[in-house]
Phi, psi and omega in degrees: 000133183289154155303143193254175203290336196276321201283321165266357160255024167264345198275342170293345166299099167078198181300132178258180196266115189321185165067022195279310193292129155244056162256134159258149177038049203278339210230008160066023190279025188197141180209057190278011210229299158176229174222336181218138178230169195258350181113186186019089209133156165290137165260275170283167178287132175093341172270125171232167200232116198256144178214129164259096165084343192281192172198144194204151151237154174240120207208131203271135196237161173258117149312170184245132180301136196101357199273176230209319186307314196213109172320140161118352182056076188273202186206348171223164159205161174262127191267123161261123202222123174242145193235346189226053268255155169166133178057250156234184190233176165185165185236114196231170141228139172245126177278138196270144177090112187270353153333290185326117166069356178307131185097354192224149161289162183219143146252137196254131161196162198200139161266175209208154177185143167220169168255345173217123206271153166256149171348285178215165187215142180250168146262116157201144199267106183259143194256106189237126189281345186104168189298100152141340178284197214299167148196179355300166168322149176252124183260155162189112199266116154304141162345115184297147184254138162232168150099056167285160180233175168284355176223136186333124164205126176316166164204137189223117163229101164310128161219130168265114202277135156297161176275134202251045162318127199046034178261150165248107164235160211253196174303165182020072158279172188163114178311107153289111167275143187218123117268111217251102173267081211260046187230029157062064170208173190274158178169172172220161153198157169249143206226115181208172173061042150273116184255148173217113180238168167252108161153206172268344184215136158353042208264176175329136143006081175280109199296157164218153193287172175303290186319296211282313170303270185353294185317305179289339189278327196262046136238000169253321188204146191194125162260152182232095189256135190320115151267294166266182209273312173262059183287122187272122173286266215227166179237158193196208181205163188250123168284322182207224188255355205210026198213131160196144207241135186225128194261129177240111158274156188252136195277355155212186195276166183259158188280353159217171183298128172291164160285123197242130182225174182226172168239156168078166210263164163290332152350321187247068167238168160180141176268118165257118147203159181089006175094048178187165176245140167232097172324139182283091175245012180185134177216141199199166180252153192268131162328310206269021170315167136196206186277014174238330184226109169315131135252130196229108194266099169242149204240132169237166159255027123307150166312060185259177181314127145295164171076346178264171188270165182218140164247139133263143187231153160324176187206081187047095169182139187274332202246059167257127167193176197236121178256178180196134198219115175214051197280194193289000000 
């Protein structure tokens, strides 16, 4: 039965039924990596930032509480400011899986605003089949944007993503979004409120709680970052006098066995156990990791117990932490 004209113009009103945006942290709402970065990296979550040869910071900005310019009262949007031009820049994300939207229209929308504009910014959807699938990747570019301003404006771009009939696809696949700059000059804008739906038209903005955003961001990457100078990572055991094995769950599974890094030198590391601190002189994630649990292998050059138990914790340092990376 058709909708009648009062019933599709209540359904154009306000929040639509979730789960619509396939952007993660599309409200720039998680930043678990920090707020300002130099490029070629991740910034915010889930966004990364390519630079050939250019030079830039990406850097997390606040709305001012109350404004009215872009709806729904966000708290963040992200500024991309290239200061040093060559070849092109771009800001992407990639959604796991080229199955998403193949074959289908898709709408892009974003609000936009700059003080010194690029020429132009293409949206473009690369189809990449994964490690052993089809290649080469399928580019397919939406209408290019110009005439950015200086005052907040929506920008909504249809694109029909190909069908991916007779394609191989192989591990770690994924649609890639790029808003795409091929024009070797310097500019800025600031970006915020990105949505990517499947269909034709444009609807509001789909808010997610902060938990829910966090969550969808910590299956690709999740840092465990120090709150005080002696913050306890993990409990373990000492395997042998100068080794100990520690275990850290990840609070929800990640989409793959991660890549593992720490911050700050090892130094501000330290195994406690037996009533003692040892500095921290290797530290590595263990073959039997996986996407639900770090085995994390630290190492001192002191004498310890085998067999007691162990924490590793920071060592008086605020700037410790453990990432675990298992993005596209």
């Amino acid at each position: 039965m058709a909708l009648s004209k009062i019933e599709t113009q209540a359904l154009d009103v306000g929040q639509i039924g979730g789960r619509r945006n396939l952007i993660i942290n599309g409200g720039f709402q998680v930043w678990q990596r920090g707020t300002s970065f130099s490029g070629n990296e991740y910034t915010a979550d889930r966004w990364y930032a390519g630079l050939s040869g250019a030079t830039a910071t990406i850097s997390q900005q606040s709305f001012t509480v109350g404004q009215t310019d872009v709806p729904g009262e966000p708290e963040y949007y992200l500024r991309f400011n290239v200061t040093g031009a060559n070849d092109n820049v771009k800001i992407q994300q990639p959604i796991e899986d080229v199955r998403t939207a193949a074959g289908q229209t898709v709408t892009l929308s974003f609000w936009i605003k700059s003080t010194s504009a690029p020429t132009s910014l293409t949206p473009r959807f690369q189809q990449y089949f994964g490690s052993g699938g089809s290649a080469p990747a399928v580019d397919t570019d939406g209408t290019t944007i110009t005439g950015i301003t200086s005052s907040w404006q929506k920008i909504e771009r249809q694109v029909t993503i190909p069908s991916i009939s007779g394609k191989t696809i192989g591990s770690s696949s994924y649609l890639l979004l790029q808003l795409f700059n091929p024009n070797n000059e310097t500019f800025d804008f600031d970006i915020a409120q990105v949505q990517l739906e499947v269909g034709s038209v444009a609807t509001p903005f789909e808010h997610r709680s902060y938990g829910e955003e966090l969550a969808a961001c910590q299956r690709y990457y999740w840092r465990f970052n120090s709150e005080t100078v002696y913050n306890r990572f993990a409990l373990g055991e000492n395997q042998s006098s100068s080794n100990s094995e520690a275990f850290v769950n990840f609070p929800v599974p990640m989409r793959a066995i991660p890549s593992f890094s720490y911050g700050a030198s090892l130094s501000n590391y330290a195994l406690y156990t037996a009533g003692s601190l040892y500095t921290v002189t290797a530290m590595v994630l263990n073959q039997y990791s996986s996407k639900y649990l770090a085995h994390v292998i630290a190492s001192t050059s002191a004498s310890m117990e085998a067999g007691d138990a162990a924490q590793l914790i920071s060592y008086n340092n605020l700037s410790t932490y453990l990432g675990f990376d298992a993005e596209l």
